[in-house]
Structure formats: C-alpha cells, structure tokens
N, C-alpha and C positions, 0 to 999 in steps of 0.2 A: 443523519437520515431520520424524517421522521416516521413515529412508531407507527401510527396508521400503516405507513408505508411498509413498514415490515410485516406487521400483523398479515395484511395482504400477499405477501409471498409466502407466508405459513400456509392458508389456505390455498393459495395456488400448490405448493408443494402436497398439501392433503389431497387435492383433488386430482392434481396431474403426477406428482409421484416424480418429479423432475423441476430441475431450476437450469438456468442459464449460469455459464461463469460467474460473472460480477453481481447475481442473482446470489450464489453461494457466499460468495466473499464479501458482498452489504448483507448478510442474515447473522452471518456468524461475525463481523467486526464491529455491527451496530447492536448487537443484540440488549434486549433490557430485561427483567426481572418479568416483567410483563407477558413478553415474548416467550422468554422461556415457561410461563405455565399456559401457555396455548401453546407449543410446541409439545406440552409433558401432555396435558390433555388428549389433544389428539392422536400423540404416540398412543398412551394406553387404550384408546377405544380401539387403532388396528391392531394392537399386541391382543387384546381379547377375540378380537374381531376372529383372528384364525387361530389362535390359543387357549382360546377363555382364559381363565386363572390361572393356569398350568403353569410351573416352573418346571424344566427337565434338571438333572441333571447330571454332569460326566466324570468317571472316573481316572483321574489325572495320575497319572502312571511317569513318571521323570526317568527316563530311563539309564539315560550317559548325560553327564557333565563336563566333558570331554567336546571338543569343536576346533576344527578346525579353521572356522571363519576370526577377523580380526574389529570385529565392529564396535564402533570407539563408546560405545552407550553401554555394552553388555558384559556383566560382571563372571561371564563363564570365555568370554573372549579367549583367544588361542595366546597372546598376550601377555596372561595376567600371572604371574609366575605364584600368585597369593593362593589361587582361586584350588578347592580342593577336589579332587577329579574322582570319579566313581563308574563304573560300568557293571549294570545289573546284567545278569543271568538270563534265560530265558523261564530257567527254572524259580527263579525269584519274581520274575514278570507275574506268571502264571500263577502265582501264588497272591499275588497284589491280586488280582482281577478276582481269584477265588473268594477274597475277605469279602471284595467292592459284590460280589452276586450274592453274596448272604448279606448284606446291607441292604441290596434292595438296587443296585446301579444295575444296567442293563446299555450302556455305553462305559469304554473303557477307552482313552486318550491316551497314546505312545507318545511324550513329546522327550525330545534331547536335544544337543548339539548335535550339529552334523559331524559325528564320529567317523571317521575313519576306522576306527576299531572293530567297528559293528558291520560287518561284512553287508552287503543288500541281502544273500542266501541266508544270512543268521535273523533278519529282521523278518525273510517272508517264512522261515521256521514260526519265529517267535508269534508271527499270525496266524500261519495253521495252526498251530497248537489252541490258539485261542479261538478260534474259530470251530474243530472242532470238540473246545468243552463249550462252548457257549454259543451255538445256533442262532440264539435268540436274541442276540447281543450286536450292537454296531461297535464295529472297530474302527477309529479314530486314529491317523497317524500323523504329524507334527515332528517331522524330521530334514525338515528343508531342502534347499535345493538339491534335483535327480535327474538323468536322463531319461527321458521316458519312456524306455524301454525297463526301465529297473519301478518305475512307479505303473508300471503294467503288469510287473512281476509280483510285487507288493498287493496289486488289485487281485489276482490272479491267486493270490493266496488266501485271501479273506478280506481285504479291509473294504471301508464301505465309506468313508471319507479320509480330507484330509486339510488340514490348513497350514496357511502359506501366508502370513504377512506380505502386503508385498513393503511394506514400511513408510515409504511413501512414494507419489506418481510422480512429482516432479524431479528428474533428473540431475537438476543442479543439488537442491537441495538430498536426494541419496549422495553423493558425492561428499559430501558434508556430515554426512553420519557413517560411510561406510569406507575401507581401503578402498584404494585403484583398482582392483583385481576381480572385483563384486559388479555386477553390472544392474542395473534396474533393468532393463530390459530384457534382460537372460532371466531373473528373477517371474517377469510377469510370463514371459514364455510358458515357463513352470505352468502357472497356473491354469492357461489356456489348453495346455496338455493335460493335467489334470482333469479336466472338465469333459476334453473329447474321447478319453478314458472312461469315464463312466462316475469319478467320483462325485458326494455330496462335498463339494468344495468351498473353502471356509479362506477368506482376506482379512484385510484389516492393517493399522496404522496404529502409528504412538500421539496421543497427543500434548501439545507442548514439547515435543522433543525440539534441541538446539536448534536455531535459528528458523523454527515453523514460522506462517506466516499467513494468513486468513487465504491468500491465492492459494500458497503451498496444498491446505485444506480443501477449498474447491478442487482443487487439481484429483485429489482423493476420492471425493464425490464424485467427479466425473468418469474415473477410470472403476468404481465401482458400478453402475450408471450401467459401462460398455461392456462388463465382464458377467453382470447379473449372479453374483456367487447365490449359495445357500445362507451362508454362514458369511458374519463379520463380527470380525474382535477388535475393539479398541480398547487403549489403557491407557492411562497419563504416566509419561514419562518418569521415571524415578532411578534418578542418579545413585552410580554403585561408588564408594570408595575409590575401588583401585582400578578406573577406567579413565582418560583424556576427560569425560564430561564429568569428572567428580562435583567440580564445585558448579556445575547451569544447575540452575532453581529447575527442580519436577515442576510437571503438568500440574494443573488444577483438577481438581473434581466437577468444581462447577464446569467448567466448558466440555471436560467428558460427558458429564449426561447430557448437555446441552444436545454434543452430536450423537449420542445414542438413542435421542429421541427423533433428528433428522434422519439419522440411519432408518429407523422407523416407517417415520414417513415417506423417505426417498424407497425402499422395499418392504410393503407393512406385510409378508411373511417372511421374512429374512427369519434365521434361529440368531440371537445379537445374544452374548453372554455380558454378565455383570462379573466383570474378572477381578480375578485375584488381585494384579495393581489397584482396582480402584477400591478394594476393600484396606489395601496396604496405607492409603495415604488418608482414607475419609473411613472410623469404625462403622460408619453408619452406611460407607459405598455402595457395600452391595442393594443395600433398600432403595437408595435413592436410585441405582441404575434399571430397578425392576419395577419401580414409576415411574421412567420417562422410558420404558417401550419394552428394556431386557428381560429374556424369558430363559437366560440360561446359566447355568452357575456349574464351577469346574471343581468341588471338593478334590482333596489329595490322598490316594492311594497309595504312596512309593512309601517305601518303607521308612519308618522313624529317622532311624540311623543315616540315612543317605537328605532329609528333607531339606538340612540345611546349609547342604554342598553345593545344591542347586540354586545359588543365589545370584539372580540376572542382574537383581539392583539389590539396594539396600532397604533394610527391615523389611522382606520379604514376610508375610503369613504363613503358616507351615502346620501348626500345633495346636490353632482353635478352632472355632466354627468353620475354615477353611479344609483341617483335617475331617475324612470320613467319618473317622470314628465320634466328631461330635455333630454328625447329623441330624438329629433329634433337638438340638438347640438350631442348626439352621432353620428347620421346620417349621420349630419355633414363632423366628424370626421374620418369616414369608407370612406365617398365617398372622403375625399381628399387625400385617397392611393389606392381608384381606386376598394372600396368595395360597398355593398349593404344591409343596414339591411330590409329584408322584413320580410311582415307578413306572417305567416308559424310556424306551428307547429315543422317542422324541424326534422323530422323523420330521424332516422338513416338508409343509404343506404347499403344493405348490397353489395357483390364483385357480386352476379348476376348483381346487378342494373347497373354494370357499362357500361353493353352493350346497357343498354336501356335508356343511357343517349347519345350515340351516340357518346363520346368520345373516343381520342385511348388510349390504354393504354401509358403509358410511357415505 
C-alpha cells in the first residue's frame, strides 16, 4: 500500500477519531518509519491537548499471586506448580498506600489474580479502610472477572475505577490464548457492567501475543471504538518460563508505541499508561510510550519481599525506576523529554473539559 495512502488515514484518524476495519488492519500491517512519526506527532499534540506535559502516576499494590484462572501466556496461572504464591493482609495493603502518600501517589492500584482466597467482603474491607485514610485518593481495583453485584459492592465501598483487559475481541483468537472455561464474551460483559456501575473503566490488550494478527488488532480497535473506556492498557507480550507460550517470540516495542499512539488518536483523552511490560523489554519503553501519546505510569508499591513472586512473564521490573522508592530518577527521566510527573490523582478529562482547559482543538 502506498505511503501517501496511509499518511491519509493517519489524518483521517486525527480528524475523525475512527477507521473502518480494513482501515485498521492496512495502517497497522503497512506501516512505515514515516507513518509511524506522523502517528507519534499527532499523538502527542492530543496527549497535551487535554494533559499538557502532565504524567500521572499510580500506585501499583500486587496484592495475591494466587489465581485461579488457567491462561496459557501467564506466569501466575493456576498451572504453574513453579510459580510462588503470596497473599497480603489488609493490614500490609494499607501500609503500601501509606509509603505510596508520603511519596507523593494520590492513586493507589489493587491488582492480583483472581484469588479465591480473598473473599469479595475482605477486598471491600480492604477499600474502606483506604478510603477512609485517604479521601483524597482514587482507588484503582484490577482483580478480574465479578459478578456485578460483588463489583457494586466493591464501588459501594470506595473504589472509583477499575481495569479489565479484555485481552482480545476476537473470539477465535481468545480461544487460543485462554482454557475452554474462560469466555470472551462473559469477560467483555464485565466490563459493560463496570461502566453502568459508575466506574472510571480501564481495557486493553497484549500485543504480539501468539498467533495475533493485524485483523485480530482491528478487531481490538473496534471493540474499544463501541465501549469508549477511560482508560487503556496495552503491553507487548513477554513470555514466562513455565507457561505453554515459553518459547512464542514477545511482542515488540516498536509496534506497541505504534498502537499507543493510534489509541491516542482513536480516543485523544483516553488516560493510556506506558507499562511496565514495555519498560521490561525496551530500557528506554517507558519514554518512547510517553512520545507517542502515554501519559501514565504504574511505579510498584507491594512490598520488596513479595515483588518478585508476582512474575506474569519473565524479567519482569520490580527494583528500579519501576519501584516507588526510586521515583526521583523517574522524574528524572520524564523531565529529560520535556515531561512532568506530578502529584494528582489524574482524573480522566472527558471531551467537555477540553474547552475548560483553554486549548484549541487540533
């Protein structure tokens, strides 16, 4: 396909905020060198657009590494007889969030396996409790699929978002990454319920995971498109050891920014985190994901001792710039591309706000 021709769906995409199927899947299977810095360009003029320079970011709390799911990619799978299993306290919880408010964090991230252990009553504990020492704080929960009468219960206690991968839209392809037992469809339920609940709701996908596939992708975009989240997380796949996908080649970094600058442009207020996967496989990930549109970053609160139990893939980050405690070198790091990590809860702006930040549009 030639480049003109894609250059022209970049701006189509800038302007209208949507592509057609075969629209997605010729942007991202043709893409050139070229494309991709008019893709980064325009990401960051809407990432300033409703952000300025602002980097938020959240206090990543890992709570249980314990899961009862079997999914063939994840090195905490129910599976994995290797994997070393952990379940914090509520009283250790509260203690993380305590460090993370004398740092300067003002979001605090619940994420685990879906533990059975962790009773729904012990989790909307573990939210009051943090709700009332921290008022001022958004609570962030990442504990997968719920009936939503129990993720009502959870709202009902304090939390104020949550994310839900849905991992991927097409159905054949979740089949392919997940047991029989797991449904995509029951997974995106979730989310829909999440949403009519009240939460700031957060999706997202792997990319490169086994047998992806530029449709597979479109398919992604599209079900993001219909769902309009807050929040999207994507990460390049990174194979764990002792999973079915040990030996599939990880994602790339390049095709990750790629689509977090389409994420950009397909929602230019979405909150889009530069994750921890993409710092795992590129030292340099998180910068490159916060020039092509990403405006959030998830530092690790859980305690030392427990950081590297929690290992989804292999060479997971735990212990530098990714740990809280060397926030001051992240800071660092944002300010020498010309960014800002402040403290802020980091709310999501919706397309009213844009008038009331005084910018013009693009």
């Amino acid at each position: 396909m030639e480049e003109k021709s894609l250059l022209a769906l970049v701006e189509k995409l800038n302007q209208e905020h949507s592509l057609r199927r075969e629209e997605w899947e010729d942007l991202i299977r043709y893409r050139t060198p070229e494309v991709s810095e008019r893709v980064f360009s325009r990401a960051r003029r809407w990432a300033r657009c409703y952000y300025g320079n602002k980097i938020y970011v959240r206090g990543l709390i890992e709570i249980s590494s314990f899961c009862r799911n079997n999914c063939l990619y994840c090195g905490i799978r129910r599976g994995n007889p290797n994997a070393q299993r952990y379940r914090l306290t509520k009283e250790q919880i509260w203690d993380c969030a305590q460090r993370g408010y004398e740092l300067g964090f003002r979001t605090f991230v619940l994420q685990g396996g879906e533990d059975p252990g962790f009773s729904d009553e012990q989790v909307a504990q573990t939210v009051a409790g943090l709700r009332a020492r921290y008022p001022d704080c958004a609570i962030t929960l990442s504990l997968g699929e719920r009936k939503k009468e129990v993720y009502a219960l959870w709202y009902e206690a304090g939390a104020n978002r949550y994310l839900l991968r849905h991992e991927t839209a097409d159905p054949r392809h979740y089949a392919r990454l997940h047991p029989p037992e797991l449904d995509p469809v029951y997974r995106q339920n979730c989310l829909w319920n999440l949403k009519e609940i009240g939460y700031q709701v957060g999706t997202g996908f792997m990319v490169g995971s086994p047998y992806q596939t530029p449709e597979n992708l479109a398919e992604d975009f599209l079900f993001i498109e219909k769902l309009q989240p807050h929040m999207v997380g994507i990460g390049p796949f990174v194979p764990h050891h002792d999973t079915p996908f040990a030996h599939k080649p990880a994602g790339t970094a390049e095709l990750t920014v790629f689509l977090l600058a389409l994420l950009r442009l397909q929602q230019p207020n979405v909150l889009l985190p530069a994750t921890t996967a993409l710092g795992t496989i590129d030292p340099k990930g998180r910068e490159k994901g916060v020039l092509a549109g990403a405006n959030v970053i998830m530092p690790n609160l859980s305690p030392m001792d427990v950081r590297k139990k929690y290992m989804l893939y292999d060479n997971k980050i735990s212990t530098g710039d990714e740990s809280a405690q060397n926030l001051a070198n992240l800071k660092q790091r944002m300010a020498d591309i010309g960014y800002e990590i402040v403290v802020d809860r980091g709310d999501w702006i919706g397309p009213q706000g844009l008038a009331s930040t005084g910018r013009a549009r693009i």
